[in-house]
C-alpha positions in Angstrom: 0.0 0.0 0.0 1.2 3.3 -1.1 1.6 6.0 1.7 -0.1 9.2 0.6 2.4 12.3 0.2 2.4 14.6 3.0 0.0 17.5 2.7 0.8 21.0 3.0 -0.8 23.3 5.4 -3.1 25.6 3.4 -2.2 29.9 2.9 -4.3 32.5 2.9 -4.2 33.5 -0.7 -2.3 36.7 -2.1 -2.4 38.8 -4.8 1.0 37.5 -5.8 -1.0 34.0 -5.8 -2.3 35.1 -8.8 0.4 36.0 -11.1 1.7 33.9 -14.1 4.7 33.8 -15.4 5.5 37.1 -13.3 2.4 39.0 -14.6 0.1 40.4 -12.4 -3.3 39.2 -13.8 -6.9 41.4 -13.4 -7.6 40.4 -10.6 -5.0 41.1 -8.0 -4.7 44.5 -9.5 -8.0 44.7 -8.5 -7.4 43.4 -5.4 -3.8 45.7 -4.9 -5.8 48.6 -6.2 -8.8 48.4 -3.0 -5.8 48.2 -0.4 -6.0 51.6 1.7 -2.6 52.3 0.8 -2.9 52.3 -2.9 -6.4 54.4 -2.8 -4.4 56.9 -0.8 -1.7 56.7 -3.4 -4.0 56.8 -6.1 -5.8 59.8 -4.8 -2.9 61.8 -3.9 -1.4 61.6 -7.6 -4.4 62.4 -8.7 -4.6 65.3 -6.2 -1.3 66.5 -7.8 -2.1 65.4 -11.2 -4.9 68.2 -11.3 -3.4 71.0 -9.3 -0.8 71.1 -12.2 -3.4 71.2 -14.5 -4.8 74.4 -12.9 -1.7 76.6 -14.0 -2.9 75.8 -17.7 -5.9 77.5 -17.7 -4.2 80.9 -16.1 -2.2 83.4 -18.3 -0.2 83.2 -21.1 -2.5 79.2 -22.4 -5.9 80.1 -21.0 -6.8 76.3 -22.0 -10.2 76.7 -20.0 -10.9 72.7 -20.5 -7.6 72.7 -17.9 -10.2 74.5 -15.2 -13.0 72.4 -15.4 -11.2 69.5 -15.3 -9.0 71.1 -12.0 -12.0 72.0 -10.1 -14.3 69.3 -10.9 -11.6 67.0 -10.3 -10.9 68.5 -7.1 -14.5 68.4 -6.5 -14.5 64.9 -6.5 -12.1 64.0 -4.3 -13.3 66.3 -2.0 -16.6 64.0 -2.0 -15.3 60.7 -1.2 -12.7 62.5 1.6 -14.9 62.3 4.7 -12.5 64.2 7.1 -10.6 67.4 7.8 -7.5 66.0 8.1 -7.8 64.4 4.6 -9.2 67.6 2.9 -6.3 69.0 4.4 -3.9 67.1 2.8 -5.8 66.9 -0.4 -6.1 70.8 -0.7 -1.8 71.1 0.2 -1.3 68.4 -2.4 -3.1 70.1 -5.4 -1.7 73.6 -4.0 1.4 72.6 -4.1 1.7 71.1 -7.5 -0.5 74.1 -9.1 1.9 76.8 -7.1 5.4 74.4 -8.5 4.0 74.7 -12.2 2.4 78.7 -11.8 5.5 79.7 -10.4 8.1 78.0 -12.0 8.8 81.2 -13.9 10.9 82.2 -10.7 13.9 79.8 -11.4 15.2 81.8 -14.3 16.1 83.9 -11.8 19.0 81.6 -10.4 20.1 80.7 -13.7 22.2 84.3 -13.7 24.3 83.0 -11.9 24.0 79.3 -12.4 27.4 78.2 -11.3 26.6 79.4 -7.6 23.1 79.0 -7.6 21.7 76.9 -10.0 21.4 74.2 -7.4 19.1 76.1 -5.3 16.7 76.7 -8.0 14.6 73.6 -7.6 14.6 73.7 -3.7 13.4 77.4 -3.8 10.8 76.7 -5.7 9.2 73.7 -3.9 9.7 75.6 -0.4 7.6 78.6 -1.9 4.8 76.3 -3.5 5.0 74.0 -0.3 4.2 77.2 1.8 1.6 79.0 -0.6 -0.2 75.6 -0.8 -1.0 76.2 3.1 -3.9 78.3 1.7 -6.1 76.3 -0.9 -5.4 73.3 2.2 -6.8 75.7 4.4 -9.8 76.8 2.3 -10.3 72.7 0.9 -10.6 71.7 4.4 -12.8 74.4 5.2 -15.2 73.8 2.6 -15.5 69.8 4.6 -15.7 70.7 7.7 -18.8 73.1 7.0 -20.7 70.7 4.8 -19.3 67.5 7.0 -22.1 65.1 8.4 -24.3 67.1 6.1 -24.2 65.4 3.2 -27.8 63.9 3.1 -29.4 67.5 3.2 -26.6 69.4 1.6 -26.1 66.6 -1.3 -23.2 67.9 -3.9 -24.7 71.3 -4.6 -23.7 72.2 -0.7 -20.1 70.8 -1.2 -19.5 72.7 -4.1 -20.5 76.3 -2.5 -18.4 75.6 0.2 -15.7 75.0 -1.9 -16.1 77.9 -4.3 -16.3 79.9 -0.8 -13.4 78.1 1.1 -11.2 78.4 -1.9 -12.0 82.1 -2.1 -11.3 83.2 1.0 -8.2 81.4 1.5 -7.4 83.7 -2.5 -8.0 87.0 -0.2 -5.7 85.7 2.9 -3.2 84.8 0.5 -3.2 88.8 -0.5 -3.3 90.3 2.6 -1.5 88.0 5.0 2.1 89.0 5.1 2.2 91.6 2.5 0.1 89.6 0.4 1.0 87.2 -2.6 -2.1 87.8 -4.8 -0.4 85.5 -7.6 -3.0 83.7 -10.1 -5.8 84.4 -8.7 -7.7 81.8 -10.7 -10.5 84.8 -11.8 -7.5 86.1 -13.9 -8.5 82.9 -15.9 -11.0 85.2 -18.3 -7.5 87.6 -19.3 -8.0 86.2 -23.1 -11.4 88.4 -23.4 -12.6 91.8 -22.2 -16.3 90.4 -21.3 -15.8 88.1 -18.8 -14.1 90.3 -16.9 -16.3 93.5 -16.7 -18.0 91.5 -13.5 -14.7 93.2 -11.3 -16.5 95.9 -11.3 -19.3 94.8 -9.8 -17.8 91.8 -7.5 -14.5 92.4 -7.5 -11.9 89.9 -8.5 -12.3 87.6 -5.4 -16.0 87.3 -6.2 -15.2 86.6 -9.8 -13.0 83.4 -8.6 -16.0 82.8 -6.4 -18.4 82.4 -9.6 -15.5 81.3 -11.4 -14.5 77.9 -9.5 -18.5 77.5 -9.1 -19.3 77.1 -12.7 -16.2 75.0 -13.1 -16.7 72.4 -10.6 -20.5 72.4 -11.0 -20.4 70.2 -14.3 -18.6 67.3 -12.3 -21.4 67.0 -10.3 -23.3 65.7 -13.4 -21.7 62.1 -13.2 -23.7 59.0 -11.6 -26.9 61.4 -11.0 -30.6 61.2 -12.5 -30.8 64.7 -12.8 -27.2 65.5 -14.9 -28.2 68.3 -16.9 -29.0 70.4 -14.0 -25.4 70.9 -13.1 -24.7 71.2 -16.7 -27.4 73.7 -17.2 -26.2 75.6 -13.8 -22.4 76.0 -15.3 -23.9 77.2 -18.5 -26.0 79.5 -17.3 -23.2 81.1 -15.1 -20.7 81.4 -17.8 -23.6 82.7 -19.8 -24.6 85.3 -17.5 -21.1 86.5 -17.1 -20.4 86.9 -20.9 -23.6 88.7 -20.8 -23.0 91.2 -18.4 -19.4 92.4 -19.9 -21.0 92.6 -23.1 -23.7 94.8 -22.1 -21.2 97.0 -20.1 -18.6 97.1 -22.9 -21.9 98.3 -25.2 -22.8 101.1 -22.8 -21.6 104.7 -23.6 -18.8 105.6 -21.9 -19.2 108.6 -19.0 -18.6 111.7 -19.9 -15.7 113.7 -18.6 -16.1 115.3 -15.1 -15.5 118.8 -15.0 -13.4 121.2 -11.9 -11.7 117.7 -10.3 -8.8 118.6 -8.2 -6.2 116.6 -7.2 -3.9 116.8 -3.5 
């Protein structure tokens, strides 16, 4: 009689279980990808992905799909990041990378002298984005705690608002807190045409980026809902209305010339 061969004790299985000839198959990617560590991953390279992308829809591009895809991206993640903490981080993250690409332009200014301070090009300009980026993290993390625990009444349309406001306000801190540093403000995005811009002098440039960040993130909230096109409809209508006004304002007759104006 044969004696049966020993038996191993069973494992747990892996995702490296899974792999073939050193290929990772579909599903233990899937299986890597719903690990806490790689969503965190995942989300804070996408976090960084689309504060870069930001910087393209300011002076001298003005690619405006670049703002709608910053802010609605933004939007998202802001969604599915239940805590301050994380909003935190989130906001620093895509400050940082939008401030690294908007303000890159300063790193000419070591290359004078390249020999002696070429090597503290790079460094200068991460230290200045890393500390601007304080802001938008302060103004993202802001916008969750007022709306946190809220969700069910507020839905998106409450997330969004407190964004467009957080994000604001932390804009007007940034130019007035120690000196101020008012650099791409992201209402400068409408430089390409006169219109858009004749709402400064009604709101002011601050509320411009309010309406601004509003109609740009608005159109994300169109994805997995019943009722899409109101978001849509709600971006369109805001762009609409602020073309309209500037045109209407560019039309009007200029005033006429005051008369006995002194000056001290």
């Amino acid at each position: 009689m044969r004696p049966y061969p020993p038996t191993r004790p069973s494992v747990a299985a892996s995702p490296a279980d899974d792999v073939p000839n050193g290929l990772l198959t579909t599903r233990s990617l899937v299986t890597l990808a719903r690990r806490p560590w790689a969503v965190l991953a995942a989300r804070a390279a996408a976090a960084l992905a689309l504060g870069a992308a930001l910087p393209l829809a300011l002076a001298p591009l003005h690619l405006l799909p670049a703002l709608f895809l910053a802010f609605g991206g933004l939007l998202l993640l802001l969604e599915r990041t239940p805590t301050v903490w994380g909003a935190l981080a989130l906001g620093w993250l895509f400050g940082l990378s939008s401030f690294a690409v908007g303000l890159s332009w300063i790193t000419e200014a070591f290359a004078v002298d390249a020999e002696r301070f070429g090597a503290l090009a790079l460094p200068a300009l991460l230290g200045l984005a890393a500390c601007l980026a304080l802001f938008p993290a302060a103004g993202v993390a802001a916008a969750r705690a007022a709306i946190r625990g809220d969700e069910a009444r507020c839905g998106g349309a409450g997330l969004l608002a407190a964004l467009a406001a957080g994000w604001t306000a932390a804009e007007w801190l940034r130019g007035v807190l120690l000196t101020g540093f008012p650099w791409n403000l992201v209402g400068t995005v409408w430089g390409f045409a006169d219109a858009p811009l004749q709402a400064v002098s009604v709101i002011g440039p601050y509320g411009l980026g309010l309406l601004t960040v509003a109609v740009a993130a608005a159109p994300a909230l169109a994805l997995g809902r019943r009722r899409w096109w109101l978001p849509l409809a709600a971006s369109a209508a805001g762009i609409a209305l602020l073309w309209g006004f500037g045109l209407l304002r560019l039309a009007a007759p200029l005033p006429s010339d005051l008369l006995d104006v002194r000056l001290r």
